[in-house]
N, CA, C and O atoms as a GROMACS GRO file, in nm:
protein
  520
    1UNK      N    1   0.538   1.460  -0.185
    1UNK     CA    2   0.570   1.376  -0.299
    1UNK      C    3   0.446   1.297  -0.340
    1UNK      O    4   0.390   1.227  -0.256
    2UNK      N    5   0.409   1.305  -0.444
    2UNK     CA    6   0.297   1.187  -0.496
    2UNK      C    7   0.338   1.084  -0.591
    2UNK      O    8   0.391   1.093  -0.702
    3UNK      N    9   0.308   1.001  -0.531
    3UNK     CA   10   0.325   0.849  -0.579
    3UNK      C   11   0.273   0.811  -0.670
    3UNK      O   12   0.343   0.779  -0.766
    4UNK      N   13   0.105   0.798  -0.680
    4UNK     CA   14   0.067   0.776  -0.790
    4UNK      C   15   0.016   0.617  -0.715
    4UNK      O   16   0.080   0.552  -0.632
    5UNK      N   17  -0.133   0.580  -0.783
    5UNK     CA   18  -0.184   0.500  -0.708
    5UNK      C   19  -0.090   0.307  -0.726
    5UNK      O   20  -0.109   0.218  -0.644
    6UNK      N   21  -0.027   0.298  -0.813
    6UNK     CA   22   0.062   0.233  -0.830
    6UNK      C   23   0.132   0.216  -0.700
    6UNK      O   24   0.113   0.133  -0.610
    7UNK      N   25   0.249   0.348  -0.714
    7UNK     CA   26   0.368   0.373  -0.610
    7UNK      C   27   0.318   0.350  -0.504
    7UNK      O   28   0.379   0.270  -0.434
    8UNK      N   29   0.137   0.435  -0.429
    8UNK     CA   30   0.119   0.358  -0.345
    8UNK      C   31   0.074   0.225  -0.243
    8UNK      O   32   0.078   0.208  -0.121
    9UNK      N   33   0.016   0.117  -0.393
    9UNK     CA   34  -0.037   0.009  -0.386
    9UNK      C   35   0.078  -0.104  -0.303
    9UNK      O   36   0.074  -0.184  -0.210
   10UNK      N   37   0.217  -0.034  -0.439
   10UNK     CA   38   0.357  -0.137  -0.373
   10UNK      C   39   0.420  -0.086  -0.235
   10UNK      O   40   0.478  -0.164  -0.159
   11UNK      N   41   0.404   0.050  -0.207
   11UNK     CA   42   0.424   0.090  -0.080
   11UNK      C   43   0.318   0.033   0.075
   11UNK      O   44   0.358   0.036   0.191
   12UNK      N   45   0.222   0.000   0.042
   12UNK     CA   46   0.086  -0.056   0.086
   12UNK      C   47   0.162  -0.204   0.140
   12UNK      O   48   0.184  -0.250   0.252
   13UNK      N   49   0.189  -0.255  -0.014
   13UNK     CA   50   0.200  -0.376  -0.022
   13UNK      C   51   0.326  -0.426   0.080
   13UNK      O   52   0.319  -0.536   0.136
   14UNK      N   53   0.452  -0.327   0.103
   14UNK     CA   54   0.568  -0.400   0.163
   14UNK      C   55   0.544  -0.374   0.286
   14UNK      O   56   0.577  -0.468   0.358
   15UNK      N   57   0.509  -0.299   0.332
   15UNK     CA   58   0.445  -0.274   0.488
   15UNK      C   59   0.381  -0.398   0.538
   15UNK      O   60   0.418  -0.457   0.639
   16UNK      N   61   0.265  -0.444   0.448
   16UNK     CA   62   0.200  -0.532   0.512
   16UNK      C   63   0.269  -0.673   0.494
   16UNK      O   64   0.226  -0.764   0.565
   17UNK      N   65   0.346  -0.692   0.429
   17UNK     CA   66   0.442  -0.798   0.378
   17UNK      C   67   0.523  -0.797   0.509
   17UNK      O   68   0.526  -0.895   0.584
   18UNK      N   69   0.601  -0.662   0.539
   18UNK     CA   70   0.648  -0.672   0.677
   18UNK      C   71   0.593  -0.723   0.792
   18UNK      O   72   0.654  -0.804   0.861
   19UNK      N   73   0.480  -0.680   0.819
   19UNK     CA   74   0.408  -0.718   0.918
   19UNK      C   75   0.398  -0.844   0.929
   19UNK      O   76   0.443  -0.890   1.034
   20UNK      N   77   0.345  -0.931   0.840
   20UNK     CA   78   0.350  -1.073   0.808
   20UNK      C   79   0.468  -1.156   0.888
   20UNK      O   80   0.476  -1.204   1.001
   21UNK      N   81   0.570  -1.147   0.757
   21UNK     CA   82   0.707  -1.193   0.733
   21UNK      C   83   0.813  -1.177   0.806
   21UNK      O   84   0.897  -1.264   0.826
   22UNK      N   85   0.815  -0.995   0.876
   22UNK     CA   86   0.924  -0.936   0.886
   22UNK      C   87   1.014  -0.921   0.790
   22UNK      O   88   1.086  -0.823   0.810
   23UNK      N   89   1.038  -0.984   0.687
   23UNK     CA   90   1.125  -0.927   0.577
   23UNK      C   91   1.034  -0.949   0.462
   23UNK      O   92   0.948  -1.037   0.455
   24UNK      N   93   1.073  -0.823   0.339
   24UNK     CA   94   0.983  -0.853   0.226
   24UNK      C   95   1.088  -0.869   0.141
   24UNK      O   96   1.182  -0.791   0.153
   25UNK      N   97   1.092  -0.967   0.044
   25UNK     CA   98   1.134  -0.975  -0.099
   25UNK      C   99   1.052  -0.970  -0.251
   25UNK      O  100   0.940  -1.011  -0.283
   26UNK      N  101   1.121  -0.926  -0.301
   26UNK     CA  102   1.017  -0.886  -0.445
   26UNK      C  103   0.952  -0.974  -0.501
   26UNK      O  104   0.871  -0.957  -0.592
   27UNK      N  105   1.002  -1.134  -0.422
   27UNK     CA  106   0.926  -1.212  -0.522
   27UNK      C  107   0.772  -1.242  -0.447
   27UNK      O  108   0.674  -1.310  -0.479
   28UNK      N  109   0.814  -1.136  -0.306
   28UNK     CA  110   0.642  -1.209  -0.215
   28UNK      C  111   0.524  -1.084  -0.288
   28UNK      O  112   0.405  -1.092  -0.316
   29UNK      N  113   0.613  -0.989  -0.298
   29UNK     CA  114   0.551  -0.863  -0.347
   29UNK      C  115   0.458  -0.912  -0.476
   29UNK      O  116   0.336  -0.922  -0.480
   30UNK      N  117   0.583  -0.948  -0.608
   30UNK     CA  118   0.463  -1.029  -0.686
   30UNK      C  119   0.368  -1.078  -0.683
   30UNK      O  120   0.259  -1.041  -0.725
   31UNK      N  121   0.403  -1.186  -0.621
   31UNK     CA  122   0.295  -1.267  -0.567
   31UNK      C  123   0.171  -1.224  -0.501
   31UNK      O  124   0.078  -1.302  -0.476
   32UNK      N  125   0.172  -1.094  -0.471
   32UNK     CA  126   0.040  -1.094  -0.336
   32UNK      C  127   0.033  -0.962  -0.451
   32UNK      O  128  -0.080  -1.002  -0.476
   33UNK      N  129   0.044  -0.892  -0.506
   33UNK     CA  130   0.019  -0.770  -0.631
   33UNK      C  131  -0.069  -0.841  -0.792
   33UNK      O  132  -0.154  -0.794  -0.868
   34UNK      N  133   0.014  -0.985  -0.785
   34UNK     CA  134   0.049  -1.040  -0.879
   34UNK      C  135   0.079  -0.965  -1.031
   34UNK      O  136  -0.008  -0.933  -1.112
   35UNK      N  137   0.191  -0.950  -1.043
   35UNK     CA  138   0.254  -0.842  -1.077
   35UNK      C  139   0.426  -0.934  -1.139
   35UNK      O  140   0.479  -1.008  -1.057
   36UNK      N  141   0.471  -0.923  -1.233
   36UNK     CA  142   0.612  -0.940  -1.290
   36UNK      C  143   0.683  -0.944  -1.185
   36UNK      O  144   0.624  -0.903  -1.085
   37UNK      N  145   0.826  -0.989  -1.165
   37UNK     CA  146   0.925  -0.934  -1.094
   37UNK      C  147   0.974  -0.847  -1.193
   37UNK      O  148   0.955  -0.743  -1.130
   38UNK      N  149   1.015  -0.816  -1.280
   38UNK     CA  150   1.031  -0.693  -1.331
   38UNK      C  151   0.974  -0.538  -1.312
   38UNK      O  152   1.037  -0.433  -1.296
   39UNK      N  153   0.818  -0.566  -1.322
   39UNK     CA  154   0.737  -0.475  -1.267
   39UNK      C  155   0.750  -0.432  -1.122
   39UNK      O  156   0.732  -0.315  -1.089
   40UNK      N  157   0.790  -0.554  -1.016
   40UNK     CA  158   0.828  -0.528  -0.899
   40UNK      C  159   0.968  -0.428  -0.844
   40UNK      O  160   0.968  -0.350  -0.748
   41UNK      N  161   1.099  -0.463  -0.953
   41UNK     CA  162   1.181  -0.408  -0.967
   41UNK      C  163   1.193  -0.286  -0.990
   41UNK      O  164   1.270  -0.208  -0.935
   42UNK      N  165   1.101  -0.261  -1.089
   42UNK     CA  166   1.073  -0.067  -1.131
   42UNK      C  167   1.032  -0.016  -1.041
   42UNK      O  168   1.106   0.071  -0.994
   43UNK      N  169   0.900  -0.040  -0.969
   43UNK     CA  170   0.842   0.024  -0.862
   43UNK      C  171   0.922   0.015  -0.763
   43UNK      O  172   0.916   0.112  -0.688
   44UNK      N  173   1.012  -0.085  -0.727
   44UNK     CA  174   1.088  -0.045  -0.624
   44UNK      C  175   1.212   0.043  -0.644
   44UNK      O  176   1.290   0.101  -0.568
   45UNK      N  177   1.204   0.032  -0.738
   45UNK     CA  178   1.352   0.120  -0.769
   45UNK      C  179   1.285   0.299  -0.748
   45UNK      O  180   1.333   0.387  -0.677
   46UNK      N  181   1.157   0.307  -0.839
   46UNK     CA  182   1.130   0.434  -0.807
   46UNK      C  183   1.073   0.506  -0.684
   46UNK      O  184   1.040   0.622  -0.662
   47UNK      N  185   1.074   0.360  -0.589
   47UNK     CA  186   1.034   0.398  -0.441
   47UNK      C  187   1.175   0.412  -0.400
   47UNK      O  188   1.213   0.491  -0.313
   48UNK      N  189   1.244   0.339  -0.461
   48UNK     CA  190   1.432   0.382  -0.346
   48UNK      C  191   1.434   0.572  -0.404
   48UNK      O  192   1.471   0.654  -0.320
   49UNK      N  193   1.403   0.611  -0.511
   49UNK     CA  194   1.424   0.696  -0.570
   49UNK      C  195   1.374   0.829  -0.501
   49UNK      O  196   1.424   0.942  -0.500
   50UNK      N  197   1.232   0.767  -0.431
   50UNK     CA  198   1.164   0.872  -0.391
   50UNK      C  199   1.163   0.882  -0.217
   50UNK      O  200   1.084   0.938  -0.141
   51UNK      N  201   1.305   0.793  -0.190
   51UNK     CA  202   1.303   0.785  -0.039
   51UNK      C  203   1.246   0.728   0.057
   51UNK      O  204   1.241   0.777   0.170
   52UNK      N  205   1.181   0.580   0.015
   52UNK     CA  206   1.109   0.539   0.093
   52UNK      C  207   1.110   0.404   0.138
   52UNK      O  208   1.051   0.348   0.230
   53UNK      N  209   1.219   0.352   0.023
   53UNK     CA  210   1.260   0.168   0.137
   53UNK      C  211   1.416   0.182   0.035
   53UNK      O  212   1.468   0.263  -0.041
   54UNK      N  213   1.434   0.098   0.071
   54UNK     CA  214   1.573   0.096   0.070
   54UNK      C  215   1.576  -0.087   0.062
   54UNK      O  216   1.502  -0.166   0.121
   55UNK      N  217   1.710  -0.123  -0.049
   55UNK     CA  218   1.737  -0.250  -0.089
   55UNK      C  219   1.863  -0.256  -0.162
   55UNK      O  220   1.888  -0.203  -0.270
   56UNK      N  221   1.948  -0.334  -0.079
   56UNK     CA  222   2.068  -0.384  -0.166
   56UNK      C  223   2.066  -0.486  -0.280
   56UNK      O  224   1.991  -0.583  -0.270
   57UNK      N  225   2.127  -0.473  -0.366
   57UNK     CA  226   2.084  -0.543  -0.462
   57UNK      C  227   2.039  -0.716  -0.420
   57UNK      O  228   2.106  -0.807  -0.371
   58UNK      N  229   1.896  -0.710  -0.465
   58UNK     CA  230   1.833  -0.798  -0.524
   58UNK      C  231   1.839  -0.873  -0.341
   58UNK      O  232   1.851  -0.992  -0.311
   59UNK      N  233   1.826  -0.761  -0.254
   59UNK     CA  234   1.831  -0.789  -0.102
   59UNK      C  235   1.697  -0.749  -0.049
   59UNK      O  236   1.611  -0.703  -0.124
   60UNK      N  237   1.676  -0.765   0.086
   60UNK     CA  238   1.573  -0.766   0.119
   60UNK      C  239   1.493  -0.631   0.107
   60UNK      O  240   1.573  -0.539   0.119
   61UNK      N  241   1.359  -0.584   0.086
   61UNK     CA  242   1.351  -0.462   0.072
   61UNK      C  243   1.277  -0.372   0.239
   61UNK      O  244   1.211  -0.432   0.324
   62UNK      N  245   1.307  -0.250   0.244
   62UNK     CA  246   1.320  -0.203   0.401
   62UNK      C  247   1.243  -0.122   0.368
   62UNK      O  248   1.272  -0.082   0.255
   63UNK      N  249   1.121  -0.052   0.423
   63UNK     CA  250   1.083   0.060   0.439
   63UNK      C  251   1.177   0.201   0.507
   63UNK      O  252   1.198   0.182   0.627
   64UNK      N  253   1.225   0.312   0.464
   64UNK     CA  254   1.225   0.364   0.539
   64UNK      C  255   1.156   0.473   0.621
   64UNK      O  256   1.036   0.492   0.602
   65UNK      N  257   1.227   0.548   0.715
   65UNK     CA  258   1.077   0.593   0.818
   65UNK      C  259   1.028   0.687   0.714
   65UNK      O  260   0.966   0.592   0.666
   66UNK      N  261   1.005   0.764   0.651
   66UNK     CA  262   0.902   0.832   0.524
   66UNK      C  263   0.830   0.711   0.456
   66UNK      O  264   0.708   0.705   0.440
   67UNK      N  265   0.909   0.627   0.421
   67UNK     CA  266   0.808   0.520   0.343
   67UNK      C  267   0.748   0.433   0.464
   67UNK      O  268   0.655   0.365   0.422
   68UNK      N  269   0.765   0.419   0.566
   68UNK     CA  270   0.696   0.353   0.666
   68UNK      C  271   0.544   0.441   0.704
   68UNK      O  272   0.433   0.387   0.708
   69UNK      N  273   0.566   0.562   0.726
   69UNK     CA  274   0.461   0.673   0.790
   69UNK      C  275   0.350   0.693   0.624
   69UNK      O  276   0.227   0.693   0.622
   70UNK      N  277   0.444   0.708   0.505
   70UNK     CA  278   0.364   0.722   0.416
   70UNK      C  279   0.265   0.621   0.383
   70UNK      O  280   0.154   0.637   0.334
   71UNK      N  281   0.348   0.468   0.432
   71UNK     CA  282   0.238   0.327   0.411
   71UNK      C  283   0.098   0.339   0.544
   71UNK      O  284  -0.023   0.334   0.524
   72UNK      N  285   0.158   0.354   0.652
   72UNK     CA  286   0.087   0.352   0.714
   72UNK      C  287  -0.022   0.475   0.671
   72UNK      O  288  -0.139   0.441   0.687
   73UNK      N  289  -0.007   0.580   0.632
   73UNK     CA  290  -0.154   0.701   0.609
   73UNK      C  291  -0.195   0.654   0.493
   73UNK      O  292  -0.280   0.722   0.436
   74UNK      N  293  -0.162   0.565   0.446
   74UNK     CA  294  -0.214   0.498   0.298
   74UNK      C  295  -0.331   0.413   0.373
   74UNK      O  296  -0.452   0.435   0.360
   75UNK      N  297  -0.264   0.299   0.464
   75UNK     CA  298  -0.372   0.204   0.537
   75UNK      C  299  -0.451   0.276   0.584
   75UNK      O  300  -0.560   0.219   0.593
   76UNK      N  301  -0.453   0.427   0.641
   76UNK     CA  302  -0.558   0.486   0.778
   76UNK      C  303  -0.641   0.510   0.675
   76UNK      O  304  -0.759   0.474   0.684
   77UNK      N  305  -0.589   0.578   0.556
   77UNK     CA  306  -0.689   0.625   0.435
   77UNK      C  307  -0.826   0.460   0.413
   77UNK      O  308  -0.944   0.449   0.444
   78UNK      N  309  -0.764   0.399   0.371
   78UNK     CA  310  -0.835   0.280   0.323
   78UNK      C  311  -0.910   0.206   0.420
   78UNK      O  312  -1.016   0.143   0.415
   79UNK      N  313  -0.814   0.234   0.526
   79UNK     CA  314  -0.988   0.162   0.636
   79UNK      C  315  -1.038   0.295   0.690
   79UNK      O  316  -1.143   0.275   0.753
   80UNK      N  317  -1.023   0.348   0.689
   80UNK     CA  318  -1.168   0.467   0.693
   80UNK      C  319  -1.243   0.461   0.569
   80UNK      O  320  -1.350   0.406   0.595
   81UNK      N  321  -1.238   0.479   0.497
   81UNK     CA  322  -1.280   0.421   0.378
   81UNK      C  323  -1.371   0.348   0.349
   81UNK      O  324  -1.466   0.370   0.273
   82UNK      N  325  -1.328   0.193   0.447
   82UNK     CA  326  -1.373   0.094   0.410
   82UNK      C  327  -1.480   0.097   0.499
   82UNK      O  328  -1.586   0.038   0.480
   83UNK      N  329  -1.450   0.169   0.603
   83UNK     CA  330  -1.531   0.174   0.756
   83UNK      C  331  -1.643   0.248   0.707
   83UNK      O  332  -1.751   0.194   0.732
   84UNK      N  333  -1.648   0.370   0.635
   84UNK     CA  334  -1.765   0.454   0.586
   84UNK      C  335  -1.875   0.382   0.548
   84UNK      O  336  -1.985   0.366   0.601
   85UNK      N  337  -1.805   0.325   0.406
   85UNK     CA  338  -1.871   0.203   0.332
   85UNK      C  339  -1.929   0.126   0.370
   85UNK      O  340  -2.032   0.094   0.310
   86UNK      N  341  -1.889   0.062   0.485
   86UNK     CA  342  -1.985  -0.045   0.555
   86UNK      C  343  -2.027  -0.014   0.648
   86UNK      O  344  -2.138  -0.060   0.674
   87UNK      N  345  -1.975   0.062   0.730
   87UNK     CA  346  -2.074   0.134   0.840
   87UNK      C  347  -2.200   0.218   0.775
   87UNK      O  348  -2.308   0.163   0.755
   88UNK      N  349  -2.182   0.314   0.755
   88UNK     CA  350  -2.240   0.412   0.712
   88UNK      C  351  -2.330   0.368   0.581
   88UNK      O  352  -2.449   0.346   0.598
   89UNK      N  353  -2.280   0.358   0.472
   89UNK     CA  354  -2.348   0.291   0.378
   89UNK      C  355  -2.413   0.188   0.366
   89UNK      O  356  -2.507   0.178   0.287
   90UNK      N  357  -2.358   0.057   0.475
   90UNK     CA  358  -2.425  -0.046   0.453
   90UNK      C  359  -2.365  -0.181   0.356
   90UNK      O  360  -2.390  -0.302   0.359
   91UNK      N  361  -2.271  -0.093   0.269
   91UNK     CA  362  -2.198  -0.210   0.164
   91UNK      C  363  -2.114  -0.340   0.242
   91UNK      O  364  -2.042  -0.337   0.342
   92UNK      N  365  -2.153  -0.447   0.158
   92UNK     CA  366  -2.100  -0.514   0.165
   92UNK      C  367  -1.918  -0.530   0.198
   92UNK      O  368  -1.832  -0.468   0.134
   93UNK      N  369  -1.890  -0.619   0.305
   93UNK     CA  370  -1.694  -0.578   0.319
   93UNK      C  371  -1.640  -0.583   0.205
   93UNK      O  372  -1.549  -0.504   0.181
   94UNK      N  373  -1.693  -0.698   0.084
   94UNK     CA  374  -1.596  -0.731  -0.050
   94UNK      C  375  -1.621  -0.598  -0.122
   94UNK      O  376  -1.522  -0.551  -0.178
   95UNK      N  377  -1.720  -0.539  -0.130
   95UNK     CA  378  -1.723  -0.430  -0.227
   95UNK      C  379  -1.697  -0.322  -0.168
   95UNK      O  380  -1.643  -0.243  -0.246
   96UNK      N  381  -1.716  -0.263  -0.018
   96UNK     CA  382  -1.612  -0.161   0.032
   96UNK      C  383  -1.476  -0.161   0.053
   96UNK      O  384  -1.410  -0.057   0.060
   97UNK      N  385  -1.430  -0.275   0.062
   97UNK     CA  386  -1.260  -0.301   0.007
   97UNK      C  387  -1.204  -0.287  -0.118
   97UNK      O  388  -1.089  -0.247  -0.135
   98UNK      N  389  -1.282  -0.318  -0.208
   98UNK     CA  390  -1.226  -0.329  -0.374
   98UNK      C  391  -1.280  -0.183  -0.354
   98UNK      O  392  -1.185  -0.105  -0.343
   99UNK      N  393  -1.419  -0.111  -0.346
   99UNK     CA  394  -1.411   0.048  -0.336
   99UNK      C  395  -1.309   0.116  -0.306
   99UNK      O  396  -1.241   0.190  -0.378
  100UNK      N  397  -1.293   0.080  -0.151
  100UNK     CA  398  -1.198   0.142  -0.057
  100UNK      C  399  -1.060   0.130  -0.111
  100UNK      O  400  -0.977   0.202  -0.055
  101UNK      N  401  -1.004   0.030  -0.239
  101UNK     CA  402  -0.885   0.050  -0.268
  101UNK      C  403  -0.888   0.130  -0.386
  101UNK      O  404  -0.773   0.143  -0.429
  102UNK      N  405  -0.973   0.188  -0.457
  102UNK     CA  406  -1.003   0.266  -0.559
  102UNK      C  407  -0.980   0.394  -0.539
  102UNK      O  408  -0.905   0.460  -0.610
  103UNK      N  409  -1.070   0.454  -0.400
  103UNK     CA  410  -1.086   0.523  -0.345
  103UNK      C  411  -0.962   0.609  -0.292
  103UNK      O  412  -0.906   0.716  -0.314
  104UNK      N  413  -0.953   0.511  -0.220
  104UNK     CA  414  -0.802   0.595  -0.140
  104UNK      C  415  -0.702   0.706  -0.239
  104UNK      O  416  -0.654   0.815  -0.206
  105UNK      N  417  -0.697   0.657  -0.329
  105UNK     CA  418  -0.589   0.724  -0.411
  105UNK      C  419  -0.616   0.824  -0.424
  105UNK      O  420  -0.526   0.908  -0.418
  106UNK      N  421  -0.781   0.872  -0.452
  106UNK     CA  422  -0.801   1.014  -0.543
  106UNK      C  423  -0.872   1.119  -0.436
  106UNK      O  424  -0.894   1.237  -0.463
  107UNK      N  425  -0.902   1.063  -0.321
  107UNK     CA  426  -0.956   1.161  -0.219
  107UNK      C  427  -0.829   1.278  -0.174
  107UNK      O  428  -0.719   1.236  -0.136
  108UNK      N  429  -0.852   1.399  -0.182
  108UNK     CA  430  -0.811   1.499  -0.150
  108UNK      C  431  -0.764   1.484   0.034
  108UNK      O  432  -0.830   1.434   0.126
  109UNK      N  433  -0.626   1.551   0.036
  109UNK     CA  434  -0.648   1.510   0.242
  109UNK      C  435  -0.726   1.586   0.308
  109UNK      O  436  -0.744   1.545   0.423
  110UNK      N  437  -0.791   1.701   0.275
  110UNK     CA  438  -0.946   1.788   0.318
  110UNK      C  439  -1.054   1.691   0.305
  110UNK      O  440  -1.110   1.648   0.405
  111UNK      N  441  -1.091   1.648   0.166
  111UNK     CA  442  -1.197   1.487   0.191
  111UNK      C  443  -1.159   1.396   0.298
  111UNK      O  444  -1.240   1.355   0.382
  112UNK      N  445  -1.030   1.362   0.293
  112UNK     CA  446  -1.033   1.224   0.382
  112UNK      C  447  -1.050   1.301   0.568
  112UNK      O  448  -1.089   1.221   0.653
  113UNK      N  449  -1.016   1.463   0.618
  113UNK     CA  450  -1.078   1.500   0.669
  113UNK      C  451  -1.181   1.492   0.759
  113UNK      O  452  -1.212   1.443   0.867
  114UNK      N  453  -1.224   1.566   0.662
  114UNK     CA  454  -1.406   1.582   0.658
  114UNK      C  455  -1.442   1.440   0.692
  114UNK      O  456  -1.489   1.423   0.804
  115UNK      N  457  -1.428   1.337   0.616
  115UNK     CA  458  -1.459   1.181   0.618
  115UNK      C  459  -1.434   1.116   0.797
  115UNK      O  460  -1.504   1.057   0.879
  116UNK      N  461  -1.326   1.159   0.792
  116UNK     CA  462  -1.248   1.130   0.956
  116UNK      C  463  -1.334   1.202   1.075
  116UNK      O  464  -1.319   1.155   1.187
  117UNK      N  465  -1.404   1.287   1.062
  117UNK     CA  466  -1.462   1.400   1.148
  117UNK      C  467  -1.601   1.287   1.130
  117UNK      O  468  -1.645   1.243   1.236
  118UNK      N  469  -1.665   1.243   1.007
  118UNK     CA  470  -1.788   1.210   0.997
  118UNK      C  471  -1.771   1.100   1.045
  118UNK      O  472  -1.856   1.082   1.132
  119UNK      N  473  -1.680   0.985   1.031
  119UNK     CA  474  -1.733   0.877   1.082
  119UNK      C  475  -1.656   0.854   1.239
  119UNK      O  476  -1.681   0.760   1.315
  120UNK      N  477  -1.586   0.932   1.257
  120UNK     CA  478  -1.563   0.955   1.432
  120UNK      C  479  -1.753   1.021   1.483
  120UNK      O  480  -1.831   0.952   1.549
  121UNK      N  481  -1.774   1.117   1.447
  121UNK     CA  482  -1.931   1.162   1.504
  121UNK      C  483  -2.025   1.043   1.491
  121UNK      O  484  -2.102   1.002   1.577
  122UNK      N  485  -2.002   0.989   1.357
  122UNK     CA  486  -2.120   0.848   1.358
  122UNK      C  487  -2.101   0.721   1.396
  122UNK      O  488  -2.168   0.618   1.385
  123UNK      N  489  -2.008   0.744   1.438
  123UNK     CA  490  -1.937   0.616   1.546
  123UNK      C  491  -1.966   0.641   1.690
  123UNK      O  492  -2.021   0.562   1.766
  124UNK      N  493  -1.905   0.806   1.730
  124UNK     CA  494  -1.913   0.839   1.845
  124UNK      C  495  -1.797   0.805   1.936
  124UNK      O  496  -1.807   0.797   2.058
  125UNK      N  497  -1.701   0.788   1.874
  125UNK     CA  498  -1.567   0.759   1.933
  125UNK      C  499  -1.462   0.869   1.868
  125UNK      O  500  -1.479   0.984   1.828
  126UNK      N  501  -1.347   0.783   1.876
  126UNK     CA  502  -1.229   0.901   1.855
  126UNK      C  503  -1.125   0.828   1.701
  126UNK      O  504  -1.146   0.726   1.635
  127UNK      N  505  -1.018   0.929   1.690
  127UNK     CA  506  -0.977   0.873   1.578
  127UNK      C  507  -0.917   0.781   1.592
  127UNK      O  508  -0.880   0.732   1.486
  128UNK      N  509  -0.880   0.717   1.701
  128UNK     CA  510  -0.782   0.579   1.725
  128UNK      C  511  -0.921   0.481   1.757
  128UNK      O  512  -0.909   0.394   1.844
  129UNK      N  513  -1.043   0.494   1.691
  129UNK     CA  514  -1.125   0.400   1.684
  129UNK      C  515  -1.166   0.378   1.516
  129UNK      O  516  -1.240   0.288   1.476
  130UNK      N  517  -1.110   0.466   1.441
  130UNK     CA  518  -1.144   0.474   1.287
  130UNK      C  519  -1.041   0.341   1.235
  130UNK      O  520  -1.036   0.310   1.116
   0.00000   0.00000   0.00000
C-alpha cells in the first residue's frame, strides 16, 4: 500500500506521539504537524481506511500492528538517512533531518538497501547499529 508522503508523515507522527504520551489524540497530532484538526481528521480517516490505526469516534487514535510496523520502517528509513548525512557527508543534524524527512518518502526500498549495506560497512557494525 502507498501512503503518500503525507499518509506517512501522520503515520510517523502517531507512533511517536505514542511513545511520548501513550495515547495520541488528534488534537496533539495538530499540534506537533501543525496542521487543522480537520486536516488531522482526513488523514486519519484515510489511515483507518488503509488499515493502520484505528479510532472510535473522536476517541483516542491506536496504531494497528500494519500501521505500527509501517511507522516504525518509516523511522528506520529516516534515521538511516539522517545517519548517512551526517556521518558520511558531514551535514549538519538540522539539515540532515529536514533532508532526511524529504528524503525518506521517495527512496526506492533497493536505494534504502544499498544505503543500509553502505552505512553498516562505513560504520562497521550491524543493522541494529543504523
Amino acid at each position: 500500500m502507498i501512503l503518500g508522503q503525507s499518509g506517512e508523515d501522520y503515520l510517523e507522527t502517531v507512533l511517536e506521539l505514542e511513545q511520548i504520551h501513550g495515547v495520541v489524540r488528534s488534537i496533539d497530532i495538530a499540534k506537533k504537524l501543525n496542521v487543522s484538526r480537520p486536516s488531522v481528521n482526513k488523514a486519519i480517516n484515510n489511515l483507518k481506511d488503509a488499515g493502520m490505526v484505528t479510532q472510535q469516534s473522536y476517541g483516542d487514535i491506536r496504531l494497528t500492528d500494519l500501521g505500527r510496523k509501517t511507522a516504525k520502517d518509516i523511522i528506520y528509513r529516516h534515521t538511516l538517512i539522517k545517519k548517512f548525512l551526517t556521518h558520511v557527508l558531514g551535514l549538519s543534524p538540522q539539515i540532515a533531518e529536514s533532508d532526511a524527512c524529504k528524503i525518506e518518502h521517495i527512496l526506492s526500498p533497493e536505494t534504502i538497501e544499498k544505503l543500509e549495506e553502505f552505512v553498516i560497512l562505513y560504520k562497521g557494525g550491524s543493522k541494529s547499529d543504523v
